[in-house]
N, C-alpha and C positions, 0 to 999 in steps of 0.2 A: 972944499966940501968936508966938513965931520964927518967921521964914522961913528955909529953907536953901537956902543958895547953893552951885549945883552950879555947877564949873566944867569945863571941859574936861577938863581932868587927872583929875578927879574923875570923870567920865562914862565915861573910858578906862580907868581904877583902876577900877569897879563893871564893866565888863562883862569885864576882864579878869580881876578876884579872884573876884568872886560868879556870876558868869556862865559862865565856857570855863574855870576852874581846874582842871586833869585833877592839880596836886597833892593833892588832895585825898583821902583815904580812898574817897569817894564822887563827888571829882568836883565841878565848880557843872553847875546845872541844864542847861547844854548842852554840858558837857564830854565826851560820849561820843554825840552824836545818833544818830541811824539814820532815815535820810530810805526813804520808804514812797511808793509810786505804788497809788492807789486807781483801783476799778474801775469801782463802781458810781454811777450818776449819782445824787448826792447835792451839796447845796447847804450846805456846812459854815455854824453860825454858833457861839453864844458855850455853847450847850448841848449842842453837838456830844460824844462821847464815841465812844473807842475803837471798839465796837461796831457804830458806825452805819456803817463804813465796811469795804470788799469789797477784799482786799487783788488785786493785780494779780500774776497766776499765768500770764505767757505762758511761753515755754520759755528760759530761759536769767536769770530775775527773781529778783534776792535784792534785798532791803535795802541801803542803802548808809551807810556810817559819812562823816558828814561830817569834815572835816582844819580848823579855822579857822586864818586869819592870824592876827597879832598884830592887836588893836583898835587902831585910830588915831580921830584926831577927825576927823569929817567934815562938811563943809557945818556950820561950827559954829552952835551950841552942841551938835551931833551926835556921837553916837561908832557905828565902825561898826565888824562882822568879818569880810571875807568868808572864804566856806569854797572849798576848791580843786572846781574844775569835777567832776561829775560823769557819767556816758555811762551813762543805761540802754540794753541792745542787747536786742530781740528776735530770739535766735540760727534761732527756725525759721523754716524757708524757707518753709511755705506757707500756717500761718494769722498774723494780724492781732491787736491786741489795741486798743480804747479803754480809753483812762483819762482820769479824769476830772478830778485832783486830786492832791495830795501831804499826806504827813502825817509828823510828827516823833514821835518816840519817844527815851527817855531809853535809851541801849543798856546801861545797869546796872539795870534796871528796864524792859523793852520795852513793859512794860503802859502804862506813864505816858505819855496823850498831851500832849505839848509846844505843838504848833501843827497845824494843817489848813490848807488853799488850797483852789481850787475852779481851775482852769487858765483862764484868758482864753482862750474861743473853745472850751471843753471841747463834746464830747472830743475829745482828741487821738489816733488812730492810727498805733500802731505799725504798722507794716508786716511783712511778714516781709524779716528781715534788716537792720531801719530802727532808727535810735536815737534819743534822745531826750535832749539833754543839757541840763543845768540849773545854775544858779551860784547856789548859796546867800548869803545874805546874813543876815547878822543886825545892827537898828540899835535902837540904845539913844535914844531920843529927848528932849530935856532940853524938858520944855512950859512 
């Protein structure tokens, strides 16, 4: 049996062609994301599906398309992308929202879930008028 040898270049090459390609007719797998703030307190793991989760509907809440950088290598033999800052605002003044969690979605296909999180220290409270901002990351890992 070969072993194949990923290198750096190769690691930054795979998340930048197969991975964030928006050349694509379709895109690679996270070339269009759509980052999702869930509601209900749910515990994601490897069975998790679409469904299981309570999308977050306080007053001023849409979906947000993630922007990626260019992939670089990182902490090698690492390649990493991140996505430009994102601000959920809850615009009304006087209710509050918990969330619990965040979820990805393929935005040519919204159905397709990508990844789910569970938030460290969930839930989180919106406030009215409070926001919530978040810095995506996406890391390709060479094991």
């Amino acid at each position: 049996m070969a072993n194949l040898i990923k290198t750096h270049d190769t690691l930054v090459a795979c998340l930048t062609d197969e991975v964030l390609d928006s050349g694509r007719p379709a895109g690679g797998v996270f070339a269009i994301p759509l980052l999702h703030l869930y509601k209900n307190d749910f515990t994601p793991d490897v069975n998790t599906v679409i469904s299981d989760l309570v999308e977050a509907d306080y007053t001023g809440y849409a979906a947000q398309t993630i922007v990626w950088a260019t992939p670089v290598v990182w902490d090698p033999p690492d390649a990493r992308a991140l996505g430009a800052p994102l601000i959920f605002v809850n615009v009304d003044i006087l209710m509050s929202q918990n969330v619990y969690g965040w979820y990805l979605t393929r935005g040519v296909a919204p159905g397709d879930l990508l990844g789910v999180g569970r938030f460290d220290g969930a839930p989180l409270t919106l406030l009215p008028a409070g926001s919530l901002p978040l810095f995506p990351e996406l890391l390709l890992r060479n094991f």
